[in-house]
C-alpha positions in Angstrom: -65.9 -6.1 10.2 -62.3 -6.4 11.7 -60.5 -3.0 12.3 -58.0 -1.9 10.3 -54.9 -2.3 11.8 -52.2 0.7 12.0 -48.9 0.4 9.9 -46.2 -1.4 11.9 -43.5 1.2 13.3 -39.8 0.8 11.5 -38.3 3.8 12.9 -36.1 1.9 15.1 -34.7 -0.1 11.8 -34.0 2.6 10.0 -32.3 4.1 12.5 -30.2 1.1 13.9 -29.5 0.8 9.5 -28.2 4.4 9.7 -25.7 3.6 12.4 -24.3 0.6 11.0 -23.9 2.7 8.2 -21.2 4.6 10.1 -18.6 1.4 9.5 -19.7 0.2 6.2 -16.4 0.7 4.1 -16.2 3.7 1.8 -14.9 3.4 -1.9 -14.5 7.1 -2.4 -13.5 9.9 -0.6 -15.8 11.7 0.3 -16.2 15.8 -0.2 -17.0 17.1 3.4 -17.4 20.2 5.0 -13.5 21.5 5.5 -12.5 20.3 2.1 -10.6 22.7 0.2 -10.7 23.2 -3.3 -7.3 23.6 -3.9 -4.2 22.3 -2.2 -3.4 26.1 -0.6 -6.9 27.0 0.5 -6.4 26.7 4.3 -8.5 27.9 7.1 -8.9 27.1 10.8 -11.1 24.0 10.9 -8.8 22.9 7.7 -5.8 23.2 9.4 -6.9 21.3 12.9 -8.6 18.1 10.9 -5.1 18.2 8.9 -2.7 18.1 11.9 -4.8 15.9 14.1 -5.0 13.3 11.2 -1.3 13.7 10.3 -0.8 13.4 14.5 -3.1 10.6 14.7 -1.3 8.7 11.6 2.5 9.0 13.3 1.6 7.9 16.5 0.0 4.4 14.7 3.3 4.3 12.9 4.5 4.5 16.9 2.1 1.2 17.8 3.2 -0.6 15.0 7.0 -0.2 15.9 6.7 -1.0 19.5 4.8 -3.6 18.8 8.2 -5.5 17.9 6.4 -8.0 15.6 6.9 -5.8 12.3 6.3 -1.8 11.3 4.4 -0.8 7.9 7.2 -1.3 4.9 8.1 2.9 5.2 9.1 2.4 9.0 10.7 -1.1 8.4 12.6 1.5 5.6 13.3 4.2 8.2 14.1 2.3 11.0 16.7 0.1 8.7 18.1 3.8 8.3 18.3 5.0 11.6 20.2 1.3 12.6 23.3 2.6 10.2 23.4 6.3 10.8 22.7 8.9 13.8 19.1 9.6 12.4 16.2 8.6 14.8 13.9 7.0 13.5 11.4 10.2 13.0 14.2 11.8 11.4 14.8 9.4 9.0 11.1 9.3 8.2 11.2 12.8 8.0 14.8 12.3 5.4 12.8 9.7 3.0 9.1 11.9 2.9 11.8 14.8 1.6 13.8 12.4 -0.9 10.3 10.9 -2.4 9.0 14.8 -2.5 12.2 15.8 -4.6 10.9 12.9 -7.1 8.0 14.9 -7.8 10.1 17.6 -9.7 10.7 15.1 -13.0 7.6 14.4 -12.3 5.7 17.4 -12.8 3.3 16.4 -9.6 2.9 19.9 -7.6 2.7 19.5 -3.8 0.0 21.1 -1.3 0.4 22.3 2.2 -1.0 19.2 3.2 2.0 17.3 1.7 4.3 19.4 3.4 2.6 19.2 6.7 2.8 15.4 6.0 6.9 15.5 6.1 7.1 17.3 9.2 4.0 16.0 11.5 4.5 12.5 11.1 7.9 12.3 11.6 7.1 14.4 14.7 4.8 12.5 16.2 6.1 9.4 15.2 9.4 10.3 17.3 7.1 11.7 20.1 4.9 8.2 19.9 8.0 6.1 20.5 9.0 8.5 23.6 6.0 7.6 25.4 4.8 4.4 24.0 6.6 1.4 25.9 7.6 -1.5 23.8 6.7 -4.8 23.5 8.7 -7.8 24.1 8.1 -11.6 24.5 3.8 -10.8 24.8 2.5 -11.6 21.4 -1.0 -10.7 22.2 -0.2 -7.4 23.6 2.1 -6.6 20.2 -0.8 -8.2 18.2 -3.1 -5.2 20.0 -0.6 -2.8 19.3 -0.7 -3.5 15.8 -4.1 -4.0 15.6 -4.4 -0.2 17.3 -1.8 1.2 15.2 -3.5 0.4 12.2 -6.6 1.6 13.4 -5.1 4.6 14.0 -3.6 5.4 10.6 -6.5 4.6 9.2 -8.1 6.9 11.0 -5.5 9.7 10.8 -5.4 9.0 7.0 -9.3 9.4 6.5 -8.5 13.0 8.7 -6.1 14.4 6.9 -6.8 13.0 2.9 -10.6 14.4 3.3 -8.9 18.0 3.9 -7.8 18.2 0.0 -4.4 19.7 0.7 -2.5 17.4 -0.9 -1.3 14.2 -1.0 1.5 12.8 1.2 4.8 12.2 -0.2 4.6 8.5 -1.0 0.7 9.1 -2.9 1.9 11.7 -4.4 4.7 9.2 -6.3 2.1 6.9 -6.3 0.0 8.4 -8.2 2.6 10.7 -10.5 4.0 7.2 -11.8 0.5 5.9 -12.4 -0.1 9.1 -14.5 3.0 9.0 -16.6 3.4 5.3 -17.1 -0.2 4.2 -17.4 0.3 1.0 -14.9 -2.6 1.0 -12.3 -2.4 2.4 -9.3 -2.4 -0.8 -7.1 0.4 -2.4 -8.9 2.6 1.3 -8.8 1.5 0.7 -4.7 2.7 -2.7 -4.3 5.9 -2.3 -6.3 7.0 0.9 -4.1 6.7 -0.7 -0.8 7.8 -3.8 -2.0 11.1 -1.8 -3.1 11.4 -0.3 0.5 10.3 -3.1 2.4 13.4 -4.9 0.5 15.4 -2.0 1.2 14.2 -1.5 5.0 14.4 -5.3 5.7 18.0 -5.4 4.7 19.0 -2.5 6.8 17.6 -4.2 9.9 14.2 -2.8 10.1 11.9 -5.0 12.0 10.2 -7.2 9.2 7.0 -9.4 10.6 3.5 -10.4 11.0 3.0 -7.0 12.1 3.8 -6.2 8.6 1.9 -8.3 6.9 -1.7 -7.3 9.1 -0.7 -4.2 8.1 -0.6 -4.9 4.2 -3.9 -7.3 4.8 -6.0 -4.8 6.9 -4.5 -0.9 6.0 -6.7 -0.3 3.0 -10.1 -1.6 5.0 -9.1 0.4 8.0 -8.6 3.7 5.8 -12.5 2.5 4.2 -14.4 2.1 7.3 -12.5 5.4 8.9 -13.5 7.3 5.7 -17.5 6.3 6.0 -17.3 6.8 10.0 -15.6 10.6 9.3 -18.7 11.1 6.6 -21.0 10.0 9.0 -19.9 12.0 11.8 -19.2 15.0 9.3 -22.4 15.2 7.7 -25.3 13.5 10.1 -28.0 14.4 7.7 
């Protein structure tokens, strides 16, 4: 009579499953442990997530710009700005976050201190990103890695700073308000916003191009993945 054989081992599966699981996209956001439960509930660990995040985010918007192939449709709106007056181009990020917040009054959406942090850091470090970040011209594969990086990094800044529950950014927050009040889903609200200041952006002079349009493709599956990595790293158990 033949000896019984022992189970086969499948620790090392499970554990190589676990780690893919890290990237697998994420259709929720998830509740983690500095997630406040209102949009004013700050704390330390709160507050760091939020500005790193909100950091993180302006200096993809940075990429994407230097790039010189095309910016996400809100910089190809801010930059069109700063081309006609004496704004930079943080500054006029920083002058349409405030006009889109003012929107929320008729509204009736209430902002958080995450939305106001939102105003002020990006456009900070969106200015600060363009300081230091060279730009690109006549190397399309180096532009295509900038892009490539910079929407990495807002994805990953997004995934930071939406998990902390403060409060939406300015251009959500609209988002969302006019998919509340008018009953429209939320994509379609989405697309026809940016499409409005992509128009409006483009026909200032803001740099319109395929940087744009990887942007559109891969934003939403770069805020996914970012989302299930944060979990992951968040809660390990």
């Amino acid at each position: 009579m033949e000896d019984a054989k022992p189970p086969e081992r499948r620790e090392p599966a499970k554990r190589s499953s676990k780690f893919f699981s890290f990237f697998t996209p994420h259709r929720t956001i998830p509740r983690l442990p500095w997630t406040a439960s209102h949009r004013w509930e700050l704390s330390p660990i709160r507050f760091v997530v939020l500005i790193i995040g909100l950091s993180i985010f302006g200096l993809g918007e940075a990429l994407l710009i230097q790039s010189h192939i095309g910016n996400s449709p809100w910089s190809v709106l801010a930059q069109g700005i700063a081309r006609h007056t004496p704004l930079s181009i943080g500054e006029a990020t920083f002058a349409v976050s405030a006009v889109i917040l003012l929107l929320w009054w008729p509204l009736r959406e209430r902002p958080g201190f995450g939305t106001i942090a939102n105003i002020i850091v990006i456009a900070a470090a969106l200015q600060v990103g363009l300081a230091i970040i060279p730009a690109i011209h006549r190397n399309l594969a180096l532009s295509i890695f900038f892009v490539i990086s910079g929407i990495a990094l807002v994805g990953a800044g997004s995934s930071l700073y939406i998990t902390t529950g403060l409060g939406p950014g300015p251009r959500d927050g609209l988002m969302t308000s006019l998919h509340h009040r008018t009953g429209v889903r939320v994509a379609r609200v989405r697309l026809a916003i940016e499409i409005v200041a992509l128009t409006i952006g483009a026909l200032l002079g803001g740099t319109l191009g395929i940087g744009t349009a990887l942007f559109a493709l891969l934003i939403g599956q770069s805020v996914a993945i970012n989302l299930a990595v944060v979990k992951g790293l968040a809660t390990p158990n």
